[in-house]
N, C-alpha and C positions, 0 to 999 in steps of 0.2 A: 787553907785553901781560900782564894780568893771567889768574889762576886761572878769577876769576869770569866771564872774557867771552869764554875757549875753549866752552865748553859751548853756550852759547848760541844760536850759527848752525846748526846743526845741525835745532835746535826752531825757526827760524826757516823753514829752508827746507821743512821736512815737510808744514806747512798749505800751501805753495804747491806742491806736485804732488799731495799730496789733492784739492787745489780743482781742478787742471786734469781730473784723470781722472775727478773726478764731475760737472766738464760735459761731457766726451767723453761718460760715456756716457749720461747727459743728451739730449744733443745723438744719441745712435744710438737711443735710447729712441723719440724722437720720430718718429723714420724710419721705424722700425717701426710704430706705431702707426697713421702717416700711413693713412687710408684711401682704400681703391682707387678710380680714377676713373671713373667710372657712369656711363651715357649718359645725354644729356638725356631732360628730358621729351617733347622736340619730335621728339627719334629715336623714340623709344618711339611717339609719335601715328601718323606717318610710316609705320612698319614694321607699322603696325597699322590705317593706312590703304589699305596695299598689300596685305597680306594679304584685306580685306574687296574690294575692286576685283578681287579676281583670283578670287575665291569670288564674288564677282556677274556675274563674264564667266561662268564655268564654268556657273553655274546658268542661266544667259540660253543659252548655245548649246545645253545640254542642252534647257532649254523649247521651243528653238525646234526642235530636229527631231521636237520627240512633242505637243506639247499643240495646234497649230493643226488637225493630222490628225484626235487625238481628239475635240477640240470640233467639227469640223464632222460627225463621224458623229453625235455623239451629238444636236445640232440634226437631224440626216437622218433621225434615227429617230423625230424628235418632229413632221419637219412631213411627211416621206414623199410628197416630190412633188408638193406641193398648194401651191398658191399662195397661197388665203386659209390656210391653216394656218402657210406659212410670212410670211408679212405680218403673222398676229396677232401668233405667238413671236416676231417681231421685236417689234414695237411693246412686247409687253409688256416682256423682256430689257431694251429698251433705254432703257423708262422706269424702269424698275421700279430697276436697278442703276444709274442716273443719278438720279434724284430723291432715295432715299435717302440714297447715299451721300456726294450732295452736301450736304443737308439735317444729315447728321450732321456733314459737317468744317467747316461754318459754324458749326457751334455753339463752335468755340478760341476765339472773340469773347470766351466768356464770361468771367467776371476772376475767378471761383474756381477757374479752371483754372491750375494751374501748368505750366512748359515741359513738365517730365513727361509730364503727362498729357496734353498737349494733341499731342504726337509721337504717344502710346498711340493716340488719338482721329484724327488723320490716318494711319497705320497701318489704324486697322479700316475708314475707309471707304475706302481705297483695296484693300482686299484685298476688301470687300462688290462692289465696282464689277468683278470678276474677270469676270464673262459676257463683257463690255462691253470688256474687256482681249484677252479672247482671241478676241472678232470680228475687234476691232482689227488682233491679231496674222496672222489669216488673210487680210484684206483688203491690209494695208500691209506686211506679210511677204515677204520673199524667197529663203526657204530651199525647199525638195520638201514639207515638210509642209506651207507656206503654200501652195504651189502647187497639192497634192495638195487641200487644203483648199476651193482657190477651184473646185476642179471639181466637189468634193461639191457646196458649195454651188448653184453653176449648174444640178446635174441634181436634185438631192434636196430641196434646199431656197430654192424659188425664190422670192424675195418677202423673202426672211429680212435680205438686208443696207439693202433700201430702210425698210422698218419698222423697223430697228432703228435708223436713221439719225434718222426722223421721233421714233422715243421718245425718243433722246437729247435732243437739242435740246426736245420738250414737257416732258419733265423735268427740264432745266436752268433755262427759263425759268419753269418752276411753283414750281422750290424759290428759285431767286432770288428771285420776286414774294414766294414766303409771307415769306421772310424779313427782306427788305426792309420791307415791312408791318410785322412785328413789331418791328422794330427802329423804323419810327415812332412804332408805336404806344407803344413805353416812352418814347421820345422825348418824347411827349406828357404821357404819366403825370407824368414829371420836373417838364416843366414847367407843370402843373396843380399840381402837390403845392407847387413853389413858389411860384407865386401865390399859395396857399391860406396857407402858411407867412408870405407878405409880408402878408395881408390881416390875419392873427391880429394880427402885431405892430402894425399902424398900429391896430387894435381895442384892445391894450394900452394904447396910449401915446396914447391920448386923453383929456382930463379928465373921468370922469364929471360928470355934471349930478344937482344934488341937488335931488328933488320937492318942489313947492309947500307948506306947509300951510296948510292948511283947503279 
């Protein structure tokens, strides 16, 4: 063995545990950095569907032991015992908050409405239609306040759940008719405007006729 070729291995072996120890820590670099595992998106919906369900029970047993009571005094102190008084506040309650608010959540038809706003828009009329909710609540109820409710009713306000039966239903079938009409009626428009649109064009694309002279 020569001079020149002791030296050598030495400079040979050096690059090869350099290279090892800079992929180790390479390789722990990456360990670290790794980032932590997150719950899905689908946990997240889930946990946040639970939460909403259990905050709409809460608020449901809460309504149900106080607003059936309330509502039926405060109808008790509007019809006081009277039969046509309580026959008209029915009729009117139960047209009044069934005509509108049905009249307004037919309007999501519209196509400038985005899902948005058209949740926004089923949202108000169904909180408009509240009277109508919380007869509801007192007639088909079966908590002490419903109970307590249906005996206001029977002494205080007699006549109140039959009129308000009868406005429901006139008010359902008024805002169905109007709307249903209305919806013909553009129906109509449409197809009037294309007629008028086919007649122009067959007007276009006919040869004029050029007049006589003399």
């Amino acid at each position: 063995m020569t001079q020149d070729e002791t030296p050598s291995r030495p400079e040979e072996e050096a690059p090869e545990a350099g290279t090892s120890e800079s992929k180790a820590q390479e390789l722990e670099r990456k360990i670290h950095d790794q980032p932590t595992v997150a719950p899905g998106r689908w946990v997240k919906r889930a946990v946040l569907a639970l939460v909403l369900v259990a905050l709409l029970y809460v608020g449901w047993r809460l309504s149900a032991a106080f607003f059936p009571r309330w509502w039926a005094q405060r109808v008790a102190d509007q019809v006081q015992g009277r039969m046509t008084a309580g026959t008209l506040w029915g009729l009117f309650y139960g047209f009044t908050f069934t005509f509108v608010p049905l009249l307004l959540l037919l309007q999501i038809r519209r196509r400038f409405f985005n899902w948005a706003w058209r949740g926004v828009v089923a949202l108000v009329a169904v909180a408009l239609a509240a009277p109508n909710w919380l007869t509801l609540a007192v007639v088909a109820g079966n908590s002490k306040a419903a109970h307590a409710g249906e005996r206001i009713f029977d002494v205080d306000a007699p006549g109140f759940r039959a009129g308000t039966v009868i406005g429901v239903v006139v008010g359902a079938v008024l805002a169905l008719v109007i709307v249903g009409t209305s919806m013909r009626m553009a129906h109509q428009r449409r197809e009037l405007k294309k007629l008028r649109g086919e007649r122009d064009d067959l007007k276009a694309r006919e040869p004029r006729v050029d007049g006589e002279d003399g």
